[in-house]
C-alpha positions as CSV (number, residue, x, y, z in Angstrom):
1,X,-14.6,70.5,-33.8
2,X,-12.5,73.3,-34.4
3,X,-9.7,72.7,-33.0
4,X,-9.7,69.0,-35.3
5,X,-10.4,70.7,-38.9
6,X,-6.4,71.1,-39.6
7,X,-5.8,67.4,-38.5
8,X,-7.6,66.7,-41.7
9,X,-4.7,67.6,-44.0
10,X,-2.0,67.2,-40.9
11,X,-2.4,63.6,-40.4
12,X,-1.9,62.7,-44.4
13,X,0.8,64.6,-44.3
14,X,2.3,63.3,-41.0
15,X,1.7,59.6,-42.9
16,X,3.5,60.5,-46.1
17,X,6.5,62.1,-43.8
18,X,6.3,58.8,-41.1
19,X,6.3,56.8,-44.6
20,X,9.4,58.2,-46.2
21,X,11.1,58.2,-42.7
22,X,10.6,54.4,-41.6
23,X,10.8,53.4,-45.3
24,X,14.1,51.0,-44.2
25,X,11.6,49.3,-41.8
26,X,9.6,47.6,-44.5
27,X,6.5,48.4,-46.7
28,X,4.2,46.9,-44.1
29,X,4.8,49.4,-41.7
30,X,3.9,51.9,-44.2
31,X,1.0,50.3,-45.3
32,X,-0.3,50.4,-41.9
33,X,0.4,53.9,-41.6
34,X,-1.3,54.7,-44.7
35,X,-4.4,52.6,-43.1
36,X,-4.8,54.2,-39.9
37,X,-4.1,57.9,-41.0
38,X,-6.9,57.5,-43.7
39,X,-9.4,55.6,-41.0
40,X,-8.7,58.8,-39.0
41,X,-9.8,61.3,-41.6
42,X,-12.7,58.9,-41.9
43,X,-13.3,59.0,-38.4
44,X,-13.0,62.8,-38.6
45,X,-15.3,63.0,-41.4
46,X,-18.2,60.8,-39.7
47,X,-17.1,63.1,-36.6
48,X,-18.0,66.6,-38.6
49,X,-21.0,65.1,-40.2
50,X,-22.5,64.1,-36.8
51,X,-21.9,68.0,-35.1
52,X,-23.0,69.4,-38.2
53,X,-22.1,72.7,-37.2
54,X,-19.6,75.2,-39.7
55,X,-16.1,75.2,-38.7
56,X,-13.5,77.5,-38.8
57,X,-9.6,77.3,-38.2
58,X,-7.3,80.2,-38.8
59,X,-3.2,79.6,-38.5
60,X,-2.5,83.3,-38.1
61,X,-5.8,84.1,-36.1
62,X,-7.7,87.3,-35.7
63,X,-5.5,89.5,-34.8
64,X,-5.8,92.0,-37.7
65,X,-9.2,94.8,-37.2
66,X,-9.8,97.2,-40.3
67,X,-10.4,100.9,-39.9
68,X,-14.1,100.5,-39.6
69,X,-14.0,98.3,-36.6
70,X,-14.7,95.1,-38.3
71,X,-12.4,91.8,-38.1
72,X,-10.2,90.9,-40.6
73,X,-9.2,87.3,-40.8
74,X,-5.0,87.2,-41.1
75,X,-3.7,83.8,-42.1
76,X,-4.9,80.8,-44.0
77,X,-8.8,79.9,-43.8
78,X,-9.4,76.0,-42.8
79,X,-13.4,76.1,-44.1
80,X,-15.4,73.4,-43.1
81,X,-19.1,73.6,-44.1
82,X,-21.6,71.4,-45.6
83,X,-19.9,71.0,-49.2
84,X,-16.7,70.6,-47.6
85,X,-18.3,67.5,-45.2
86,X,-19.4,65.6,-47.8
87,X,-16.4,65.6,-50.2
88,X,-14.3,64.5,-47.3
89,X,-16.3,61.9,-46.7
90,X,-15.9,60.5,-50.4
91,X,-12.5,60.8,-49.8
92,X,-12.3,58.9,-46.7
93,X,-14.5,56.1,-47.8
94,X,-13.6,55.8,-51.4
95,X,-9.3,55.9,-49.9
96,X,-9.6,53.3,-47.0
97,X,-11.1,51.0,-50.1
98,X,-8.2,52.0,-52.2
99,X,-5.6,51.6,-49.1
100,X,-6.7,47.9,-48.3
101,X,-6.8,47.1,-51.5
102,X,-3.3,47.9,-52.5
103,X,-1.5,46.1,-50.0
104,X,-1.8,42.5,-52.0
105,X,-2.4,44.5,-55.2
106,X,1.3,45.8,-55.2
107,X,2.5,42.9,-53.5
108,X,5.1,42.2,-56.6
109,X,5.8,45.6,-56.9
110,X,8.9,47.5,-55.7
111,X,9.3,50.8,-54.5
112,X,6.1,50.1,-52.3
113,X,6.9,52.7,-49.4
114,X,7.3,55.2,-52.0
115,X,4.2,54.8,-53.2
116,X,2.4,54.9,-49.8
117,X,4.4,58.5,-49.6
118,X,2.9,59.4,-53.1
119,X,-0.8,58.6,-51.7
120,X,-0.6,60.3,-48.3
121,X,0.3,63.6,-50.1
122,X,-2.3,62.8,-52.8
123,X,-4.9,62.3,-49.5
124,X,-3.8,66.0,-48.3
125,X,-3.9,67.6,-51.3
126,X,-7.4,66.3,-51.6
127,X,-8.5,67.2,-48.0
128,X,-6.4,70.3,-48.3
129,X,-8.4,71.7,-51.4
130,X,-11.8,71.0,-50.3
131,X,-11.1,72.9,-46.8
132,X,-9.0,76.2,-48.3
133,X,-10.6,79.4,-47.7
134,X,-8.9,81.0,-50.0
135,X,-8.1,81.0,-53.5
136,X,-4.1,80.6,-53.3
137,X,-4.3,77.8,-50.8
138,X,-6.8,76.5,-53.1
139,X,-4.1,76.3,-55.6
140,X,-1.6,75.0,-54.1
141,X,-3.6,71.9,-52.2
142,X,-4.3,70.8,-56.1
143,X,-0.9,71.4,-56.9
144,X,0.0,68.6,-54.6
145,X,-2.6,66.2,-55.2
146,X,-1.7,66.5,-58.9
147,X,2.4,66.5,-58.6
148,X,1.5,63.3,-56.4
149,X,-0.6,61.7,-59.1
150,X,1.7,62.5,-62.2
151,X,4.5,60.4,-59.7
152,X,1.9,57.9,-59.4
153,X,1.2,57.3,-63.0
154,X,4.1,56.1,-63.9
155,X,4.8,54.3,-61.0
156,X,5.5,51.3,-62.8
157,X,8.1,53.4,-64.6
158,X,7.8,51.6,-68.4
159,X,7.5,53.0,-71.8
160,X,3.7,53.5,-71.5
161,X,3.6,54.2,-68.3
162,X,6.2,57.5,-68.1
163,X,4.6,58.3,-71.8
164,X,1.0,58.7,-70.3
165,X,2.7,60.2,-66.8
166,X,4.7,63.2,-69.0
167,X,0.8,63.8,-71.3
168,X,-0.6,64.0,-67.8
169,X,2.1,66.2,-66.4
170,X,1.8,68.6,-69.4
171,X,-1.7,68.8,-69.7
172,X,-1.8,69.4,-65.9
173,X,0.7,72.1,-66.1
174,X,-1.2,74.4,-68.5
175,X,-4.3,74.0,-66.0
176,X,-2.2,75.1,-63.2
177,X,-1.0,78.0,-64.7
178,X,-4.5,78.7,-66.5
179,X,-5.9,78.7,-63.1
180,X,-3.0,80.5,-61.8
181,X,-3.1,83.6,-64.2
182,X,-7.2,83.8,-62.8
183,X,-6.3,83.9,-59.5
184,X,-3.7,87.0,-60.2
185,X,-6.6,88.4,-62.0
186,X,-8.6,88.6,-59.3
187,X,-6.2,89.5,-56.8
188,X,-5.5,92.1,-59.0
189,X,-9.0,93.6,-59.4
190,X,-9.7,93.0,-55.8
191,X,-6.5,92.9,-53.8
192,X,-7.5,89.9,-51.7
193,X,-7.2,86.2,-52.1
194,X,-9.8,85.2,-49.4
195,X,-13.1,83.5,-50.7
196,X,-15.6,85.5,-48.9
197,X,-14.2,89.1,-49.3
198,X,-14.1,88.0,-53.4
199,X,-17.9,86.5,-52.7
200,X,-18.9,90.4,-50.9
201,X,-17.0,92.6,-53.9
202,X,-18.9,90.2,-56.6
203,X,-22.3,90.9,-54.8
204,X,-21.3,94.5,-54.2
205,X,-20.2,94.7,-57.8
206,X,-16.6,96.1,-56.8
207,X,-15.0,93.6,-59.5
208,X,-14.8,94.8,-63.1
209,X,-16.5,93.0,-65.7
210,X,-13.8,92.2,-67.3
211,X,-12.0,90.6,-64.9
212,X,-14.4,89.0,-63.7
213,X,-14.7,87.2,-67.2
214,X,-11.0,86.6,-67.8
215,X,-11.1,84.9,-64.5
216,X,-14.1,82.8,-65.1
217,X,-12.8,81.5,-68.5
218,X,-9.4,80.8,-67.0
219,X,-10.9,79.1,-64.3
220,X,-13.5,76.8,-66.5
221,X,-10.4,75.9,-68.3
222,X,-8.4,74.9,-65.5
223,X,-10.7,73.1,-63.2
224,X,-12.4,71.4,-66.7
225,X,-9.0,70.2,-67.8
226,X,-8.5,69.0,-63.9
227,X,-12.5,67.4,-64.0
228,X,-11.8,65.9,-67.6
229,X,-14.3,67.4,-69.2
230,X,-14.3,67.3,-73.0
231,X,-12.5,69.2,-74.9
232,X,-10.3,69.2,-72.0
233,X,-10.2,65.5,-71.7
234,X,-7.0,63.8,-73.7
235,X,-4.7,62.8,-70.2
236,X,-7.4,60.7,-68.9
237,X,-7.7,57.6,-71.2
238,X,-4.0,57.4,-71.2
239,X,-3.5,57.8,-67.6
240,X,-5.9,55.2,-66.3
241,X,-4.4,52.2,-67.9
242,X,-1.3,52.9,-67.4
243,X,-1.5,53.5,-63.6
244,X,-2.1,50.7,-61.3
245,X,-5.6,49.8,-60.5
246,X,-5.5,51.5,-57.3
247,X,-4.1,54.9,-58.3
248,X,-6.9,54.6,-61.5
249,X,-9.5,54.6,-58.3
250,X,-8.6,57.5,-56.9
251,X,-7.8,59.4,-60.2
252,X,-11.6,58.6,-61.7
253,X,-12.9,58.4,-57.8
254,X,-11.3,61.5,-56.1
255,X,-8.8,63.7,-58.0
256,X,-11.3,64.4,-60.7
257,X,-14.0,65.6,-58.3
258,X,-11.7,67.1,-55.8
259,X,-9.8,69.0,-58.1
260,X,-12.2,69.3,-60.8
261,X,-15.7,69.5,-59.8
262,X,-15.4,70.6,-56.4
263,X,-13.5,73.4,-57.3
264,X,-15.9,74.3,-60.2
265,X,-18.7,74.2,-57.8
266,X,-16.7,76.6,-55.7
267,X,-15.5,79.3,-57.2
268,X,-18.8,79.4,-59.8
269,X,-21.6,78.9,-57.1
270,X,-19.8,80.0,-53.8
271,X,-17.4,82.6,-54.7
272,X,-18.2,84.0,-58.1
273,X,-22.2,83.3,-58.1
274,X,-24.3,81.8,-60.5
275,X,-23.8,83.6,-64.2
276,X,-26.2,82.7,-66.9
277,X,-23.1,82.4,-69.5
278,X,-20.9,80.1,-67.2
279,X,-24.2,77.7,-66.9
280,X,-24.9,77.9,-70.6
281,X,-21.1,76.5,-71.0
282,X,-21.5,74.1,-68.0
283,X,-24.8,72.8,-69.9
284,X,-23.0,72.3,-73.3
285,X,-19.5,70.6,-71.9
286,X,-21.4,68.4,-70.0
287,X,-24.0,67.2,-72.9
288,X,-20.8,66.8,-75.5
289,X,-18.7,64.9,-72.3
290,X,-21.8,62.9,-72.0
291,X,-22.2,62.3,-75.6
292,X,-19.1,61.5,-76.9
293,X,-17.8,59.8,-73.8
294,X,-20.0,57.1,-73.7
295,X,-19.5,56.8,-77.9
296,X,-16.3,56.6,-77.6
297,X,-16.3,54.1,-74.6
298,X,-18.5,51.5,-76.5
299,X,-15.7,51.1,-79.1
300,X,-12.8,50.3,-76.6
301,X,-11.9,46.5,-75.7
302,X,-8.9,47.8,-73.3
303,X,-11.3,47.4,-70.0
304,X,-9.2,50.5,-68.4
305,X,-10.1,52.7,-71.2
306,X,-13.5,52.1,-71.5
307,X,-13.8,52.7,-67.5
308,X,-11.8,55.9,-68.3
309,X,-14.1,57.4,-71.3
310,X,-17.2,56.9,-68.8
311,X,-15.2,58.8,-66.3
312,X,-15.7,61.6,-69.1
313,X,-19.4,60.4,-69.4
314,X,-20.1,60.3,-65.7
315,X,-18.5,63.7,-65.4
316,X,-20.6,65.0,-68.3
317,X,-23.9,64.5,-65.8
318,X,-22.8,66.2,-63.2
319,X,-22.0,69.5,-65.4
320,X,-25.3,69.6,-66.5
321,X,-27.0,69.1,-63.4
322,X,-24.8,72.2,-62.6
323,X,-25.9,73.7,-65.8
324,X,-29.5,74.0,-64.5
325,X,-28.3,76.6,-61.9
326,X,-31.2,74.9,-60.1
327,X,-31.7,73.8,-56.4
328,X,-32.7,70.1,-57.9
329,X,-30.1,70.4,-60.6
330,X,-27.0,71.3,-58.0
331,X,-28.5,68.7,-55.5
332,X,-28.9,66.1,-58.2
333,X,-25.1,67.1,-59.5
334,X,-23.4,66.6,-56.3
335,X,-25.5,63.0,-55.5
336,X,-24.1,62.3,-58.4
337,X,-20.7,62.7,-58.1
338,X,-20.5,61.5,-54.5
339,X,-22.2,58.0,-56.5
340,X,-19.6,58.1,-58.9
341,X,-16.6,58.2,-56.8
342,X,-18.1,54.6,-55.2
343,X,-18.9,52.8,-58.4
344,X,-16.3,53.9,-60.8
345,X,-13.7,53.2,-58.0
346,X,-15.2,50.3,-57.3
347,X,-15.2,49.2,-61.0
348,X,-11.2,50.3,-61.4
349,X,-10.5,48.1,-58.5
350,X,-12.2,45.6,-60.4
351,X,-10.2,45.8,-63.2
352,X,-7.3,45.0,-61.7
353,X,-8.6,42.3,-60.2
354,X,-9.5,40.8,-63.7
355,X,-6.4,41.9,-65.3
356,X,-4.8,40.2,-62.1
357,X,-6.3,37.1,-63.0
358,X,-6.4,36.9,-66.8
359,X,-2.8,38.8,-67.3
360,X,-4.7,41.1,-69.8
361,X,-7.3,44.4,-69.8
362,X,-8.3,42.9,-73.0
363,X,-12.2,41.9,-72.7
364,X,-11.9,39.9,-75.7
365,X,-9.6,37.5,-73.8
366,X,-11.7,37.2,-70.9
367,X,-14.9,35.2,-70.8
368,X,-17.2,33.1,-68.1
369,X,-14.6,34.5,-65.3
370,X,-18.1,34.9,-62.7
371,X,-17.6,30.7,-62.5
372,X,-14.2,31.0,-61.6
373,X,-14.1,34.2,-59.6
374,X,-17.7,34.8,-57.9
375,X,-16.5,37.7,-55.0
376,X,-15.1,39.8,-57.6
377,X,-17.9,39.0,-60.2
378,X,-20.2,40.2,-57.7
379,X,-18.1,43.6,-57.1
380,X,-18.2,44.3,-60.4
381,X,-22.0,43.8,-61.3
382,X,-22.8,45.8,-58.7
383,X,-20.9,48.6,-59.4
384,X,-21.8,48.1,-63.3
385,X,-25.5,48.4,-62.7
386,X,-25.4,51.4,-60.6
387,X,-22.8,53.2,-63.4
388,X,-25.8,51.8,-65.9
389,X,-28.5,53.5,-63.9
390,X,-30.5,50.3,-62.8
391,X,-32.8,50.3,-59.9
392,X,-32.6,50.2,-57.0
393,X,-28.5,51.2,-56.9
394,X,-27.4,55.0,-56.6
395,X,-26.8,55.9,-60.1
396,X,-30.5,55.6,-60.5
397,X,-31.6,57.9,-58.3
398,X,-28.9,60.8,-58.9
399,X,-29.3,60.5,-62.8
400,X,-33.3,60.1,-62.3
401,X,-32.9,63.5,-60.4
402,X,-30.5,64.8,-63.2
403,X,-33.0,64.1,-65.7
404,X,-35.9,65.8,-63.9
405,X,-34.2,69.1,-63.5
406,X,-33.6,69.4,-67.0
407,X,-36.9,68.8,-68.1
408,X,-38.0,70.9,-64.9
409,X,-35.6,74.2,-66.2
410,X,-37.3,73.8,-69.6
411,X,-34.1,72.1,-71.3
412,X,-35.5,68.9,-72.7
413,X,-32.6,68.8,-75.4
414,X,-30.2,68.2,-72.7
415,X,-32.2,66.1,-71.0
416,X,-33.0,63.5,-74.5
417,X,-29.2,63.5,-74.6
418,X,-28.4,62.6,-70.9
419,X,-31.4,59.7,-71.1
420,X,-29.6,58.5,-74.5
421,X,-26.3,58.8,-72.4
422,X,-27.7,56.6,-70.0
423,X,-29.2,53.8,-72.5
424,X,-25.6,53.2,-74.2
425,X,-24.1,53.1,-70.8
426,X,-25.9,50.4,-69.7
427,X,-25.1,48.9,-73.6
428,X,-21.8,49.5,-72.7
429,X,-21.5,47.2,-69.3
430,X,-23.9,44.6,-70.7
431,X,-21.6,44.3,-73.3
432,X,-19.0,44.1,-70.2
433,X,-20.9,41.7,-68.5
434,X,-21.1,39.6,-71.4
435,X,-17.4,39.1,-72.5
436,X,-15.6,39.3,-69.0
437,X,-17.9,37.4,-66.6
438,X,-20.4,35.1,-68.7
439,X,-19.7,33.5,-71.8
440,X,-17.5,30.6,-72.6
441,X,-14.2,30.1,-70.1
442,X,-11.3,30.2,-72.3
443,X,-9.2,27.2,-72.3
444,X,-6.1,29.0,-70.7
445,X,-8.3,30.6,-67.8
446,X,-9.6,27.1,-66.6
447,X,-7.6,27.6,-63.3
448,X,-7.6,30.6,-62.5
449,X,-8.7,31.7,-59.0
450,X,-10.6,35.0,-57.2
451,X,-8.5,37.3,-56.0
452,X,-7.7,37.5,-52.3
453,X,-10.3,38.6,-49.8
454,X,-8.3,41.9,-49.2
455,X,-8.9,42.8,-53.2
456,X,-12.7,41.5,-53.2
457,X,-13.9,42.8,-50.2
458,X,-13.1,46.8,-50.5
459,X,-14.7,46.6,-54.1
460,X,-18.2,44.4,-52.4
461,X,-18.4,46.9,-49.8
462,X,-18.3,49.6,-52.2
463,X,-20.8,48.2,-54.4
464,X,-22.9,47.3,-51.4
465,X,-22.8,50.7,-50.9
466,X,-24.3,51.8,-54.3
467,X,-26.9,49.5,-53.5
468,X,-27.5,50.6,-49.9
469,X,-28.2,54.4,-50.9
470,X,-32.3,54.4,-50.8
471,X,-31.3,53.1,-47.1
472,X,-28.6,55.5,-46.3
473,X,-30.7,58.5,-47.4
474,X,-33.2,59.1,-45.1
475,X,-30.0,58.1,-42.0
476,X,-28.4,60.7,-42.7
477,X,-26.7,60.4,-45.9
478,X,-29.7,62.8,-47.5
479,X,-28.6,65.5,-45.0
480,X,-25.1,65.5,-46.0
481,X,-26.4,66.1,-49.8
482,X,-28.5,68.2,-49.4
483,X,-26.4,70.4,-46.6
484,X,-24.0,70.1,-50.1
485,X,-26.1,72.0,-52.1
486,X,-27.2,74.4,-49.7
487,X,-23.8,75.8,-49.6
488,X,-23.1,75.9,-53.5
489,X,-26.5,77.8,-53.8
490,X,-29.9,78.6,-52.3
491,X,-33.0,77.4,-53.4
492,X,-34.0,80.9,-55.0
493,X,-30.7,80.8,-57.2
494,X,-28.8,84.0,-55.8
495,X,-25.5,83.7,-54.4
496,X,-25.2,80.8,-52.4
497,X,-24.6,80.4,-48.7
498,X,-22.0,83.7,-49.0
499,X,-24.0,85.5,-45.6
500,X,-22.9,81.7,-44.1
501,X,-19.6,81.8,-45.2
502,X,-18.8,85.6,-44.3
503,X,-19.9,84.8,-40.7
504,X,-17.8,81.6,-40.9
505,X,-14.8,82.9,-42.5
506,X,-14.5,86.7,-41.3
507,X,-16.7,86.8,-38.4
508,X,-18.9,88.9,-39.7
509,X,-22.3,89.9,-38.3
């Protein structure tokens, strides 16, 4: 498996190269490059998840030994261990939906090979960032995922669309160089940019204080902005509806956990270590993203910007189950985003099937649409009762889970807000429900027609997938979780997995 772990960011990239090259051959071809290099990092994925054993591959090898005869890792660190496993399979899954449901999504749309370009690099920026070893290459894999995604924004290059695009782009530019300015921090506390020698001089306590601090604020700053957590939030609701339905998948499905969350997780569990202040922080942003998020998405009638402000309130669960600091609260967090990135992306994909249909995001203008489209009226109540927490679908179990580590960690404050959280979400996709799919059929909808089966079926067989969880858990899918957490931090709460990851990244005894 070794040898495979840099195919995960080389085949993306050899699609978005292949794309730009045979461009003059049609957007078909593309597409179909775009399919099979994404079905290979899936295959890859299920591949790592069934050896199960840490991987390591180094592009400048080992050649490097320090004075006191131990090995010293020159070149860039591919990682791949359990947290690494199951955020690539997200991004497989939660991509091949998105891939086959673009091709009769952008159908009327030009500059199609373009755009499969755009997404390869945003798949290898993604893959990239959740492999890096080190805290540079970090950095620059979410640098290309995000240039990728500002492109894609305003793919459909109007008013609104560049508008939201440029907000995105600026906003996304002070995270970069917040996160940036923390990396030269540490490098120049530490001298070294590699994950597991910054893990050692943390434990050792041969970082300042100081920097140490300045790093972890620039950091949270960053990778919040990056996860949309509130205050950090403001790109997000205008970046959703503006990008195509697709592109608003992978945004709320991938780039926000890739970039965001699984970054967070990273450097505050792996690298840095648990710290009492950074948890306290992680607790409140995540109860005021869960609070105002779902207010603020009961108030919108645009369908896309509702989706987008639970995006915030989905997000805001997952920080506090970091918050905890935990075994059950980490576990719980990472369930939980892996269950977000199917049913928000599978509610996104949704939306464009309505808007599609109805020629508006407006849910005031929809109405009794199940009647008229059934396959895509099924897609969406799926994924709606998992985001509202209803049993037996996913988003029960991870925010059941949530909800018992804060009470568990003595945090029932948190825990009354998350529970309230989850009553007016499920307010919030009755109300959904109500005016899109039931309800009277307005007069100028009488005709309209589902979607084709290349739109319906990715968004069914992710919702089947929120339903399937209780099924897939004890399979396998539990393993993967679990193998998660046990990287981002053992079950007594010291410094997670860093023995592991020194012996996978340095060699170390």
């Amino acid at each position: 498996m070794v040898d495979l772990v840099p195919l995960f960011v080389a085949i993306p990239l050899a699609a978005a190269f292949l794309c730009l090259l045979l461009k003059r051959f049609g957007d078909r071809v593309c597409g179909a490059i775009t399919l099979l290099g994404i079905l290979a990092v899936l295959g890859l994925s299920l591949t790592a998840i069934a050896v199960g054993t840490d991987a390591v591959n180094m592009a400048g090898g080992y050649g490097v030994t320090m004075r006191d005869g131990r090995p010293f890792v020159a070149g860039i660190a591919i990682v791949l261990d359990g947290l690494a496993r199951l955020f690539l399979l997200v991004v497989a899954v939660v991509g091949t939906a998105v891939v086959v449901y673009g091709f009769r999504y952008l159908e009327r749309s030009t500059g199609r090979a373009l755009y499969h370009v755009l997404l390869n690099l945003v798949f290898a920026g993604m893959t990239g960032a959740v492999l890096a070893g080190d805290v540079f290459n970090l950095f620059v894999f979410v640098e290309i995922a995000s240039i990728a995604s500002y492109a894609l924004v305003a793919f459909g290059t109007g008013d609104r669309e560049v508008e939201a695009s440029f907000k995105y782009l600026l906003l996304g530019s002070i995270a970069s160089l917040a996160i940036l300015i923390g990396i030269a921090v540490l490098y120049a506390a530490g001298g070294f940019l590699n994950m597991a020698d910054i893990a050692v001089a943390v434990r050792e306590g041969r970082l300042g204080g100081a920097a140490l601090l300045g790093a972890s604020a620039l950091f949270l700053f960053g990778f919040g902005l990056k996860a949309a957590m509130m205050p950090f939030h403001a790109w997000l609701p205008d970046a959703h509806p503006s990008a195509p339905a697709p592109i608003s998948a992978v945004l709320s499905g991938l780039l926000i956990k890739t970039t965001g969350i699984y970054a967070l997780v990273r450097v505050f569990f792996t690298i840095l270590g648990p710290d009492p202040r950074v948890q306290t922080l992680l607790l409140v942003l995540g109860c005021v993203s869960m609070g105002a998020g779902v207010l603020l998405a009961l108030g919108q009638d645009d369908l896309k910007r509702l989706l987008a402000y639970h995006s915030v309130s989905q997000m805001g669960f997952v920080l506090v189950g970091l918050g905890t600091g935990s075994a059950l609260g980490v576990t719980a967090a990472l369930f939980h985003a892996a269950n977000h990135a199917l049913f928000k992306s599978a509610l996104f994909l949704s939306s464009g099937s309505l808007e599609r249909m109805t020629g508006t995001r407006n849910l005031s203008e929809m109405g009794g649409l199940a009647r008229r489209a059934p396959w895509t009226a099924a897609g969406t109540i799926g994924a709606a009762l998992s985001i509202s927490g209803i049993p037996p679908f996913n988003g029960f179990w991870s925010k059941l889970l949530i909800l018992i580590a804060l009470f568990s960690a003595g945090l029932p404050w948190a825990g009354t807000i998350a529970a309230l959280t989850a009553l007016l979400t499920l307010a919030s996709f009755v109300k959904v429900q109500r005016k899109a799919l039931f309800g009277a059929l307005p007069e100028r909808l009488a005709h309209v027609r589902d979607v084709p089966a290349s739109m319906h079926v990715p968004v069914l067989v992710l919702s089947a997938l929120c339903l399937l969880t209780f099924v897939l858990w004890p399979l396998g899918l539990g393993d993967v979780v679990q193998g998660a957490a046990a990287t981002a931090q053992s079950a007594d709460g010291q410094p997670p997995a860093i023995d592991s990851y020194l012996r996978l990244v340095l060699g170390r005894p």
